[in-house]
C-alpha positions in Angstrom: 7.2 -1.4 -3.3 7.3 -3.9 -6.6 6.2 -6.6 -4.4 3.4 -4.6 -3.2 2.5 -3.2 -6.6 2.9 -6.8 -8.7 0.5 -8.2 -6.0 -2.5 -5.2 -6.3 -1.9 -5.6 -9.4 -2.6 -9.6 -9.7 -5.5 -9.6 -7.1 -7.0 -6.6 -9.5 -6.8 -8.8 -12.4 -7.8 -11.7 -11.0 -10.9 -10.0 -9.7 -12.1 -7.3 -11.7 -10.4 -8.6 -14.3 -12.0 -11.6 -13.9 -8.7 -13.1 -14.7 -8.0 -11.5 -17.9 -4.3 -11.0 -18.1 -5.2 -7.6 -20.8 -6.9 -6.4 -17.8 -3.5 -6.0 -16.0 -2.6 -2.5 -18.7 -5.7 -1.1 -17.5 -4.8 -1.2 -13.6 -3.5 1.8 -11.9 -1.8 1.9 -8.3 -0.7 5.2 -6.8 0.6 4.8 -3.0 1.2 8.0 -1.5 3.5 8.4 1.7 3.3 10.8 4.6 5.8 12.0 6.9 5.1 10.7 10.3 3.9 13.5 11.5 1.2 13.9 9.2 -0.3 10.1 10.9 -3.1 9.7 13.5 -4.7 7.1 15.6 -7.9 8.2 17.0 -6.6 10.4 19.4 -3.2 8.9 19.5 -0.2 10.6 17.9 3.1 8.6 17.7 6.2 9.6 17.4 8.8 9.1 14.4 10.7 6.7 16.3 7.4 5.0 17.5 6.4 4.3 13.8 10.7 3.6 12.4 10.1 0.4 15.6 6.9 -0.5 14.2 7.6 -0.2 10.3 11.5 -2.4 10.9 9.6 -5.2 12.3 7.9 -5.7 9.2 
């Protein structure tokens, strides 16, 4: 997740921020998870182990 935070948080500056590093205090990121039961596709509704093989090949 401090990969994926330090990135937001660069692509914010560099484009809202117009490439300001001061902007980067002013950038908030929240990511909120959900159990796997809580997810959807359309009408689709995988599985916890459906989503654990999709999520470890990442």
């Amino acid at each position: 997740k401090a990969e994926l935070f330090k990135r937001i948080t660069d692509l914010f500056v560099e484009i809202e921020g117009k490439g300001n590093p001061a902007f980067r205090e002013h950038v908030w990121i929240r990511i909120d998870e959900h159990p796997p039961e809580h997810w959807q596709l359309g009408s689709f509704r995988p599985t916890k182990e459906m989503i654990e093989l999709i999520t470890a090949s990442k």
